[in-house]
C-alpha positions in Angstrom: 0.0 0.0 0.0 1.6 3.5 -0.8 0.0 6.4 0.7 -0.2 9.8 -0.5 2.7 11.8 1.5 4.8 14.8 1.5 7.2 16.5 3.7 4.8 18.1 6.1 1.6 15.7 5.6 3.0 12.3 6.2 -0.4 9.8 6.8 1.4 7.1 8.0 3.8 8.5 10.5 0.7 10.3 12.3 -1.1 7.4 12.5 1.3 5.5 14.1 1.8 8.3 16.4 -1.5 8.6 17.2 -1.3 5.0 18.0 1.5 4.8 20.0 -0.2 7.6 22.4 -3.6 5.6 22.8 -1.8 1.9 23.1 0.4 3.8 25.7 -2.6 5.3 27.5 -1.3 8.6 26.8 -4.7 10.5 26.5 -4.3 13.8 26.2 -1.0 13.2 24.1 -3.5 11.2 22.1 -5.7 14.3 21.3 -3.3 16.2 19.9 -1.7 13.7 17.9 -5.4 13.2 16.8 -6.1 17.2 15.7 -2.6 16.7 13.9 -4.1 13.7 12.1 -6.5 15.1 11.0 -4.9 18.3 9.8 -2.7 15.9 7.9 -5.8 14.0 6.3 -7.2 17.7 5.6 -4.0 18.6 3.8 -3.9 15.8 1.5 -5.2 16.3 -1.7 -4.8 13.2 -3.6 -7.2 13.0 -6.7 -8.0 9.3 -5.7 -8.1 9.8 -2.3 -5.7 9.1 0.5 -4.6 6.4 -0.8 -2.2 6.6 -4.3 -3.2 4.2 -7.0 -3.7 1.3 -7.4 -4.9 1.1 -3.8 -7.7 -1.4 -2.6 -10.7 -1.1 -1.2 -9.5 -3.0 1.5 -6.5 -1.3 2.1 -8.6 1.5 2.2 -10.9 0.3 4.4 -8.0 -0.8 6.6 -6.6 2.5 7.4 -9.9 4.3 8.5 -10.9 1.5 10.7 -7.1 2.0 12.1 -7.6 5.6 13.0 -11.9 5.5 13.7 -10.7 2.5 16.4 -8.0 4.7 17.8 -10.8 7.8 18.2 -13.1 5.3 19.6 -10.4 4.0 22.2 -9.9 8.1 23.5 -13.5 9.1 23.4 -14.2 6.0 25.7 -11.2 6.7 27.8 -11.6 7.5 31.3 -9.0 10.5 30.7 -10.6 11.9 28.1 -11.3 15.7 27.9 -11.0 18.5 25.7 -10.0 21.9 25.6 -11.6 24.8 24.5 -9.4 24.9 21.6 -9.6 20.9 21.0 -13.5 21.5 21.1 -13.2 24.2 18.1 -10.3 22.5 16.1 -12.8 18.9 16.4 -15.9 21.1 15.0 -13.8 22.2 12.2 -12.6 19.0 11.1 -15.9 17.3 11.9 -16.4 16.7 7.6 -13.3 14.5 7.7 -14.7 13.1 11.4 -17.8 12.1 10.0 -15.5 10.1 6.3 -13.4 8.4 9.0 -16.7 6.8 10.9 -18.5 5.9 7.9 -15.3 5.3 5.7 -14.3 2.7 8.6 -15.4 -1.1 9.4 -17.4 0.6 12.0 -19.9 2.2 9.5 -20.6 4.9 11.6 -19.9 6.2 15.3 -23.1 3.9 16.8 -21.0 1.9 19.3 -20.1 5.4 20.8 -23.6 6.4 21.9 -24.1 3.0 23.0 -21.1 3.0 25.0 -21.8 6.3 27.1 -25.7 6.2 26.9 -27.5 5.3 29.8 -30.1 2.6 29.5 -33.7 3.8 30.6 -35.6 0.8 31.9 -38.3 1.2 29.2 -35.2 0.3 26.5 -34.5 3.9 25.8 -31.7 5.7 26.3 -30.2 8.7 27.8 -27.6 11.1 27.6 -25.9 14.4 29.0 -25.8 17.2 26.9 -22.0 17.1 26.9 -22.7 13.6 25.7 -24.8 14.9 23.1 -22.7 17.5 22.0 -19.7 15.1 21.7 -21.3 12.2 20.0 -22.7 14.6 17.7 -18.9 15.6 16.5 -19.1 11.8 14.7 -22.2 12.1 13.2 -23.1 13.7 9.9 -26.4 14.8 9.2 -27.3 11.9 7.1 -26.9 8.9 9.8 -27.6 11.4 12.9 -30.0 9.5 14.8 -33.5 11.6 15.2 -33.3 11.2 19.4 -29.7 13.0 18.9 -31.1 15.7 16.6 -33.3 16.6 19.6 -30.5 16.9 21.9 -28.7 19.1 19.8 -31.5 21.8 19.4 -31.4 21.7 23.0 -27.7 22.2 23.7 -26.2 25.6 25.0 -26.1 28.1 21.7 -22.3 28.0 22.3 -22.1 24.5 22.2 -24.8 24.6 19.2 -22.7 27.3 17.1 -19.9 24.8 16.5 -21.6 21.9 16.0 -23.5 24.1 13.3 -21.1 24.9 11.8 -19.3 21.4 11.3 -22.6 20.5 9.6 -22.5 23.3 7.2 -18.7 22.9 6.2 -19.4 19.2 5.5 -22.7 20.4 2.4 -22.7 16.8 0.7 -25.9 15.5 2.3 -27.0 12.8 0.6 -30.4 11.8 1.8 -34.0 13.3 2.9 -33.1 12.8 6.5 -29.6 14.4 6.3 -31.9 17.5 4.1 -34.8 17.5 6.8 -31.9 17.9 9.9 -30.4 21.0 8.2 -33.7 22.2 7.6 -33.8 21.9 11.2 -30.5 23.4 12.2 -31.7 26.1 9.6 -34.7 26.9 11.6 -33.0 27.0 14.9 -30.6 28.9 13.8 -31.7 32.2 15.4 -30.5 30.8 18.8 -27.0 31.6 17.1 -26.8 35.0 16.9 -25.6 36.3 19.9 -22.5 33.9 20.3 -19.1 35.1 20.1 -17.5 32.4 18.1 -13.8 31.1 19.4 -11.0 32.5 16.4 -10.6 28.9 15.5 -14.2 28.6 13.9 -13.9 32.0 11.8 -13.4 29.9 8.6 -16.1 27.4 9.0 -18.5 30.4 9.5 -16.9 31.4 6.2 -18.0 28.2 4.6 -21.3 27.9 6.3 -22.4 31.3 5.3 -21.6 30.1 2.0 -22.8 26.9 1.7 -26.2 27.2 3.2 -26.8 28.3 -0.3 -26.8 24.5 -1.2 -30.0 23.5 1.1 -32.9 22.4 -0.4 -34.8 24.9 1.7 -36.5 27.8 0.8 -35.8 29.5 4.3 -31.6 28.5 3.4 -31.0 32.4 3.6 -31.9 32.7 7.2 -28.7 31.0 8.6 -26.9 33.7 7.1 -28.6 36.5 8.4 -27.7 34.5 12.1 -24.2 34.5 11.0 -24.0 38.2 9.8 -25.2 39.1 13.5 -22.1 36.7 14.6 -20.0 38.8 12.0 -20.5 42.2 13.8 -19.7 41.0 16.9 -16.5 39.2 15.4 -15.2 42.8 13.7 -16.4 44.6 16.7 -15.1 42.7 19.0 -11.5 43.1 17.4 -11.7 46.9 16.7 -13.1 47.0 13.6 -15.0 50.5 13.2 -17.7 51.8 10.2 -15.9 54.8 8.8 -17.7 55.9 5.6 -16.3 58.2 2.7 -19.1 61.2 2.5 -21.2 61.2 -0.2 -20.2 63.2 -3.3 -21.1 63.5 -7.1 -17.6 63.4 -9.3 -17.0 63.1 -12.6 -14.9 59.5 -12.1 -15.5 58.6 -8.7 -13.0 55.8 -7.0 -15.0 52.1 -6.9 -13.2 49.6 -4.0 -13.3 46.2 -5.5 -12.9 43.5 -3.1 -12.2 40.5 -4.8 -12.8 37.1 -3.3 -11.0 35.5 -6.0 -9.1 36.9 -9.4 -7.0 33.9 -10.6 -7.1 33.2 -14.5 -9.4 30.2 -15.2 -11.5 30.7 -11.8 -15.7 30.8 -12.9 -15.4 34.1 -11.2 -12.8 35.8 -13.7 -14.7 33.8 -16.9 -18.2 35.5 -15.7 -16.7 39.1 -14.8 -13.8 39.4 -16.1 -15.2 41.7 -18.8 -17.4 43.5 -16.7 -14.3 44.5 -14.6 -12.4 45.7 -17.6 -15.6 47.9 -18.7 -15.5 49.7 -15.3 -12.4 51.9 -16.2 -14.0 53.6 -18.6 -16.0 55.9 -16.0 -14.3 54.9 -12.4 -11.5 55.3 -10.9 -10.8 51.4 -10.4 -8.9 49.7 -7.0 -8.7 46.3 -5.9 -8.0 44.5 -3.0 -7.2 41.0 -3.2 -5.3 38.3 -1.3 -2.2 37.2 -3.1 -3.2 33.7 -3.4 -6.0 34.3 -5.1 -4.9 36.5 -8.0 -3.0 36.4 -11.2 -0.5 39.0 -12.4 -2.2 39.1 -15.8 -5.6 40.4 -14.3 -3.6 43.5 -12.9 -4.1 45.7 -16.1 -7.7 45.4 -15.0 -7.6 48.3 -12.5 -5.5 51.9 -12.3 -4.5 50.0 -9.0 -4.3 46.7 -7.6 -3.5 46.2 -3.9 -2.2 42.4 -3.3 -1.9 41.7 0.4 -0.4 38.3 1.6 -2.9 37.9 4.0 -5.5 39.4 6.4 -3.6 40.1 9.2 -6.1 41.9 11.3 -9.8 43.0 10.5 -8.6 46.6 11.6 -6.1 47.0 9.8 -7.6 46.1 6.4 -10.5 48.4 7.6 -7.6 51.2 7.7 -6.6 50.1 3.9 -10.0 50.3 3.0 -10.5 53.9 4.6 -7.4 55.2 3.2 -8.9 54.8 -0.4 -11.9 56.4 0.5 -14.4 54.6 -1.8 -17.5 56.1 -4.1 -18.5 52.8 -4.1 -17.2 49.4 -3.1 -18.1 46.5 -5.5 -17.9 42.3 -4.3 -18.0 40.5 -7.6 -19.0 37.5 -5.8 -19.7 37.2 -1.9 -19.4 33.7 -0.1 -15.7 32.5 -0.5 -13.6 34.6 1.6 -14.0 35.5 5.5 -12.5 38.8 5.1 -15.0 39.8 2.3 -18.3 38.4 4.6 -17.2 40.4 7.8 -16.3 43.7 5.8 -19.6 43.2 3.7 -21.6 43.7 7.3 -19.8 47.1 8.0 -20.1 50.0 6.1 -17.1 51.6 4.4 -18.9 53.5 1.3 -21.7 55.7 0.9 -22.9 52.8 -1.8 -21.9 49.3 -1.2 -23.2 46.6 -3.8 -22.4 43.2 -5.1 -22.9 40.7 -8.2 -23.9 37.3 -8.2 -20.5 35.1 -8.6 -21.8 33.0 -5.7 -25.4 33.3 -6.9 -27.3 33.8 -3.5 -28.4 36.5 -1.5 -26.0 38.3 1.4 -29.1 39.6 3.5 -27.2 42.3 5.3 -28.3 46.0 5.4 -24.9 46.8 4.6 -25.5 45.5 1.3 -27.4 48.5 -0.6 -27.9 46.5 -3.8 -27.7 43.4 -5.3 -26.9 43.9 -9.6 -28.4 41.1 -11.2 -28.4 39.8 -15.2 -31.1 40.6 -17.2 -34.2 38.2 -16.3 -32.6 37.7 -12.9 -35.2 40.3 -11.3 -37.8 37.2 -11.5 -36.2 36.1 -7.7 -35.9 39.6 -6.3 -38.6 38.5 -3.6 -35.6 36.2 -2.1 -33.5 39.4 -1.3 -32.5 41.8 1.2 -31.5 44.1 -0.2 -32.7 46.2 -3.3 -32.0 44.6 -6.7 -31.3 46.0 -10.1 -31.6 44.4 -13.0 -29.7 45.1 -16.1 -30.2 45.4 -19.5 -28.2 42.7 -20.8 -27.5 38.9 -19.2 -23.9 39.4 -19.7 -20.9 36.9 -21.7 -18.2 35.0 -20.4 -14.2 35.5 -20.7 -13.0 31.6 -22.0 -10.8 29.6 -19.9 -7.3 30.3 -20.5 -6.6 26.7 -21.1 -9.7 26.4 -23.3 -7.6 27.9 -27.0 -5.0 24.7 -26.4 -8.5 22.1 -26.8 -9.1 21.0 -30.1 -9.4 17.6 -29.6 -12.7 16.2 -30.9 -13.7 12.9 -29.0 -16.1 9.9 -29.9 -18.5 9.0 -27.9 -18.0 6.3 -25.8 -19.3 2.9 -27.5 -19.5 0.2 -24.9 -23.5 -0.4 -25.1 -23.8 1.8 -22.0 -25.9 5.3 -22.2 -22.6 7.7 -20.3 -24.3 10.4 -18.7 -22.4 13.1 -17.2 -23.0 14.9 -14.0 -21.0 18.1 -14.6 -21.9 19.7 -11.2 -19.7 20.3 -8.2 -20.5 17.8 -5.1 -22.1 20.6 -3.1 -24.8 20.6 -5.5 -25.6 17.3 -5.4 -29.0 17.5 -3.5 -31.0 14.3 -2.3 -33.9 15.1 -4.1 -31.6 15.1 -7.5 -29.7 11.8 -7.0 -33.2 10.2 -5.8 -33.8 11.1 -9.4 -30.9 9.3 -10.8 -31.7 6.4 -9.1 -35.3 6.5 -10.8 -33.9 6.9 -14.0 -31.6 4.1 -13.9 -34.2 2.1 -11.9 -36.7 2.4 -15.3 -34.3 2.7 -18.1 -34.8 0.4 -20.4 -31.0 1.3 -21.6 -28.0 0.4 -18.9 -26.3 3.6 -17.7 -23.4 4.8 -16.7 -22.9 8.4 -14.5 -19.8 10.0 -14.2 -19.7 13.3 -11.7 -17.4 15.5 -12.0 -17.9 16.9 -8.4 -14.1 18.2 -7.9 -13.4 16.3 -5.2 -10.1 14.8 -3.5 -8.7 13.3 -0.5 -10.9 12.2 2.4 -14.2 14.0 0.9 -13.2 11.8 -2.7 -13.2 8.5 -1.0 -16.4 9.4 1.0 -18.7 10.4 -1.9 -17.1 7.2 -3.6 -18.6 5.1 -1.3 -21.8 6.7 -1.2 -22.1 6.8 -5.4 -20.8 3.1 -5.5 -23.9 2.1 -2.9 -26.5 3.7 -5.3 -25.3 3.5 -8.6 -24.8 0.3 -10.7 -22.5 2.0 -13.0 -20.8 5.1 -11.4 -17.4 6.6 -12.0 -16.3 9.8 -9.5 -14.1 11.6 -12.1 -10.9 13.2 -10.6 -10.2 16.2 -10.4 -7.9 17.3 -13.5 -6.8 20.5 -15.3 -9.1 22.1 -17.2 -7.7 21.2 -20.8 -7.7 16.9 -18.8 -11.6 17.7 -17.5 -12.7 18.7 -21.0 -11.3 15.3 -22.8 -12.6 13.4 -20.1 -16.6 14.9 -20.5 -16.5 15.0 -24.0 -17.3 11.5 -24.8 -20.6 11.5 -22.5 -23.4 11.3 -24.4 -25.5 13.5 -22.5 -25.5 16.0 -19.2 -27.9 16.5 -16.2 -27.4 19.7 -14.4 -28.0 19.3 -10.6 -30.7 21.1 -8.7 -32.0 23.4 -7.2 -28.8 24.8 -7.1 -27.5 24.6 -10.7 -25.0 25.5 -13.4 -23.8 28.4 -15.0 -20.1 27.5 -16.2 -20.1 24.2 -16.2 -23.0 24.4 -18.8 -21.0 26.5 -20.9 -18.7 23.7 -20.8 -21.0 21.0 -22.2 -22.6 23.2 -25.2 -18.6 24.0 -26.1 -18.3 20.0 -26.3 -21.7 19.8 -28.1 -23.1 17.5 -25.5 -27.2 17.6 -24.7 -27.9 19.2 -21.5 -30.8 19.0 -19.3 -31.6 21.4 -16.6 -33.9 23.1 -13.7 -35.2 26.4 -13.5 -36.7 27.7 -10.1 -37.8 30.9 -9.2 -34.7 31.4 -7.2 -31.4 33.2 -8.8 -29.2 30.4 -8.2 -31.2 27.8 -10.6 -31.2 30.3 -13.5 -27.9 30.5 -14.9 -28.0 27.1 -17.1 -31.7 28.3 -18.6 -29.2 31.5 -19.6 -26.7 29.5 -21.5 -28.7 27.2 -23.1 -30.9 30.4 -24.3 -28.2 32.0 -25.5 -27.1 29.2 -28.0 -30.3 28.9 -29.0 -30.9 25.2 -27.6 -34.9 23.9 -27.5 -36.7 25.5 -24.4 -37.7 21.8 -23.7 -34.3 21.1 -22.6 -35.1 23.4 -19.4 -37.7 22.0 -16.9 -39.5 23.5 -14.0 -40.8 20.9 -12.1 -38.9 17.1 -10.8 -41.1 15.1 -12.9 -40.4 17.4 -16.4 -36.9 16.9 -15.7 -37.5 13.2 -15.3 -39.0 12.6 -18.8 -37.2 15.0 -20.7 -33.9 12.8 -19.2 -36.0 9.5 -20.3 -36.2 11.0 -24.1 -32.7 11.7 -24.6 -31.5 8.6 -23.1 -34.0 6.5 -25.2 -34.3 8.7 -28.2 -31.2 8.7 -29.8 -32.4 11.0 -33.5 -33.6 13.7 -30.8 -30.7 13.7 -28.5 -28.4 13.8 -31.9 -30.6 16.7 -33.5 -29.2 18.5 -30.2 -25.4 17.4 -31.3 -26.0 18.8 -34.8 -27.5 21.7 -33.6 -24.4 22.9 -31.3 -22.2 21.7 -34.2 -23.5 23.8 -36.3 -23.4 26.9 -33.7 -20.7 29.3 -33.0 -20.9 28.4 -29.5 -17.8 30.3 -28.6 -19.1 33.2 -30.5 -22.2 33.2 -28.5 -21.0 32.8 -25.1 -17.8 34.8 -25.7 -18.6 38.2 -27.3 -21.6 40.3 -26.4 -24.8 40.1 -27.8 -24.9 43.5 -29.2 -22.7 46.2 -29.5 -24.1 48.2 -26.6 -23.3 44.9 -24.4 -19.8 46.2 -24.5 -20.6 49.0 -22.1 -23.6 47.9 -20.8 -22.1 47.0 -17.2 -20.7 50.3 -16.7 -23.4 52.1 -17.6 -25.4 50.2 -14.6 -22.6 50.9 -12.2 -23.3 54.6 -13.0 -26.9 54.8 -13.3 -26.3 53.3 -9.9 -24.2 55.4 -8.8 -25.5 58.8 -10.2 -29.4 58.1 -9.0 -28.3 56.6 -5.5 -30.1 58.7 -3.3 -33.9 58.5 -5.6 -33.5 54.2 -5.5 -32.8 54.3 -2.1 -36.0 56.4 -1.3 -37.9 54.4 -3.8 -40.9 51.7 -2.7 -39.6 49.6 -5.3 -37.6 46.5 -4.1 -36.9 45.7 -7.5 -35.8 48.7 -10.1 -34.0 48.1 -14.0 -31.3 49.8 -15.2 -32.6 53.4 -17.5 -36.3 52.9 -16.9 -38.1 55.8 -14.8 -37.4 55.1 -10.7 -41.0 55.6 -8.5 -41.4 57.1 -5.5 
């Protein structure tokens, strides 16, 4: 067996330490070896998994058992007791807790509550809310048993905030229970609020706030008004003060654009890279962005570009912020970064807005308005803030790796119908692989699903297990480079978008390879962007359902209908895709982005006084 290792994330060596400290009786030593462990297994990001090819299953199985029976052994331990800090660092990690359990010969953390659970005479039995609260670090929400759920709503709210948050970091929940707890957590999520997190959780809040998004809930967006409450107290709490630039009328006014991520290549440089290059012509333009996250070509975007290492402290990017003195400050996309949630809650301009590049609400006052694609305005109702809608839906800037791909494919040719799930795993809803089970279930053809869900190490081996459990024929694609991903999806014969929180890129990426696509449309903003793309080349509206059982048959005719599903082929053959999704519309589309920022910008103080939650760009604004 050869495990994935480098110099500083070495598997094997921190098992056996972790061993050695249990065997030994060395409790708390054990901990720590444990919260390195699992830092390690964090770190790793082999495209297989932990374990290098051509690994078992076996072997594979073998070294989760190993480290879930060396967990076991402390949490049962006389000796055993955490920190503050251990608690945090555990709630953190609890995704990867959760893949060891399940991952494991164990199949799950059960022999843990019946270890410290004390039996009622009636059969039932009972446990202490520290109990509850640690058992629950094992669980995720998809085998948390329903007598636990109840304990946890009942916990303290600063024993609830962590465990919260564990759940949220962790958003590939595969089945109705694990969807009907987070509705749950969702709901109780109010109790939250008023909790000043510990410095350890700040970047699972971070990932929470964004992947709520992923719930199949329509009440999703309350978890992150909780967390924006938490957010305050987080930037107050470390000196982090509201100072706003006056208001003012100039002829180029300075617009703050704190970028979340700028890299070449990255969905959110394809889908604004453009839009950022338009906003010179009237603004004074100034990033912020963390170096890791940016590429030296993208600089020429701005007059200036301000690339900091890191967030050192919230107050002193708040002093960066204030020395620029803003017009306006612009997030392209809002969700990925924790610097860009907690300075999204304070107020630093007179006019503060954001665009969709995570496509879900922020529901913070701070946020004045929300500048949505034309068509978009149809899920105002789901905002808190005011939105705007534009005149035009936008274009994309092409992968950088995407001029090197001229590599036409055949289909695959094995009997098998290859149906490609082009949608990353967060997306991946219960309700939607229920529906893949259903259509392989009454297929008359034999099918085949490949997802390309972008995952690797310890979350790669867990959604393995699950997709190998419900699918006859599954492959979990690795994760490749772009140019890789593109040879490996061409030869599918068809795609199914996820839902209800579905594609945008991704579908570009199928109607460039000329592969059929099905897909959702909800009145919500983040199940529109595949109806855009597919609109845009000019595919059959059929192709886009807005209801489960739509989706379902449409699926059933391209699978079993092979002179429809090629009419599709032909049809993207015969497009200039590229053209399409590449270059604007119409010649105005050039500008059009700019234009909104100013007609923003210039009419601030009449759309702020207006009735109107939802107003479009150039048409008359009401009282």
């Amino acid at each position: 067996m050869t495990l994935q290792e480098t110099a500083d994330t070495d598997i094997p060596a921190a098992i056996e330490s972790l061993e050695r400290a249990v065997f030994q009786g060395r409790t708390q030593e054990g901990i720590e070896r444990l919260l390195r462990l699992l830092y390690v297994l964090n770190a790793n990001r082999g495209p297989l998994g932990v374990l290098a090819a051509p690994a078992t299953d076996a072997q594979r199985l073998a070294v989760y058992t190993r480290v879930a029976a060396m967990i076991s052994a402390l949490a049962c331990s006389p000796a055993f007791q955490l920190t503050l800090p251990q608690v945090t660092n555990l709630c953190s990690r609890k995704p990867i807790l959760e893949a060891i359990f399940e991952l494991s010969g164990f199949e799950g953390p059960g022999h843990l509550q019946r270890y410290h659970a004390a039996k009622n005479p009636d059969g039932s039995m009972t446990l202490t809310g520290n109990q509850v609260f640690m058992l629950s670090l094992f669980y995720s929400l998809d085998t948390l048993p329903e007598e636990l759920m109840e304990g946890v709503l009942q916990l303290h709210p600063a024993q609830l905030l962590p465990l919260m948050l564990g759940w949220f970091t962790a958003p590939f929940v595969h089945s109705h229970l694990g969807e009907a707890h987070r509705k749950r957590l969702i709901a109780a999520s109010s109790r939250i609020r008023d909790v000043m997190p510990a410095p350890e959780v700040l970047q699972a809040i971070t990932t929470a706030w964004m992947f709520c998004s992923y719930a199949d809930d329509t009440n999703k967006h309350e978890l992150k008004r909780n967390l924006n409450a938490v957010w305050r107290r987080v930037g107050e709490n470390t000196g982090l003060r509201e100072r706003q630039t006056p208001r003012r009328l100039v002829e180029r006014p300075t617009l703050l654009v704190l970028a979340e991520r700028l890299t070449i290549g990255h969905a959110m440089h394809r889908s604004y890279g453009d839009c950022l290059r338009q906003l010179r012509q009237k603004f004074k333009l100034v990033c912020i962005v963390v170096k890791q996250y940016a590429s030296e070509e993208n600089h020429s975007l701005f007059d200036e570009i301000l690339v900091i290492d890191q967030v050192s402290t919230f107050p002193e990017l708040g002093a960066k912020i204030v020395r620029i003195a803003p017009d306006i400050i612009y997030f392209p996309s809002l969700g990925m970064s924790e610097w860009t949630q907690l300075v999204a809650n304070f107020r630093f301009a007179p006019i503060q807005m954001m665009t969709l590049g995570h496509p879900a609400p922020a529901m913070t006052p701070t946020i004045d308005y929300s500048l949505v694609q034309s068509g978009h305005g149809v899920a105002a109702g789901e905002y808190g803030q005011k939105v705007i809608e534009r005149k035009s839906w936008g274009h994309f800037v092409p992968h950088s790796a995407l001029a090197g791909y001229d590599s036409p494919v055949s289909p695959y040719e094995d009997g098998l119908t290859h149906i490609a799930v082009n949608s990353s795993m967060m997306k991946l809803s219960p309700r939607f692989l229920a529906l893949l089970e259903r259509l392989e279930e009454e297929s008359a053809k034999p099918l085949h699903f490949h997802f390309f869900a972008s995952m690797m190490g310890v979350g790669y081996d867990r959604m393995q297990q699950v997709l190998r459990r419900r699918f006859k024929h599954v492959t979990l694609e690795p994760t490749r480079s772009y140019g890789d991903f593109l040879k490996a999806l061409a030869p599918c014969h068809l795609a199914l978008a996820a839902f209800p929180f579905g594609n945008t890129n991704s579908t570009v990426d199928t109607c460039l390879l000329g592969i059929p696509t099905v897909a959702y449309y909800a009145n919500e903003v983040l199940s529109i962007g595949d109806r855009d793309v597919m609109r845009l080349v000019d595919l059959p509206s059929w192709l886009v359902s807005d209801n489960d059982e739509d989706y379902f048959q449409v699926a059933m005719k391209l699978i079993h209908n092979d002179e429809a599903r090629q009419a599709i082929v032909e049809q993207l053959k015969a497009t200039d895709v590229r053209a399409k999704v590449f270059e604007p519309p119409r010649p105005e589309d050039a500008s059009e982005f700019v234009e909104a920022v100013d007609w923003i910008y210039r009419n601030h103080e009449a759309l702020q006084a207006s009735s109107r939650h939802l107003l479009k760009v150039g048409d008359p604004i009401p009282a």
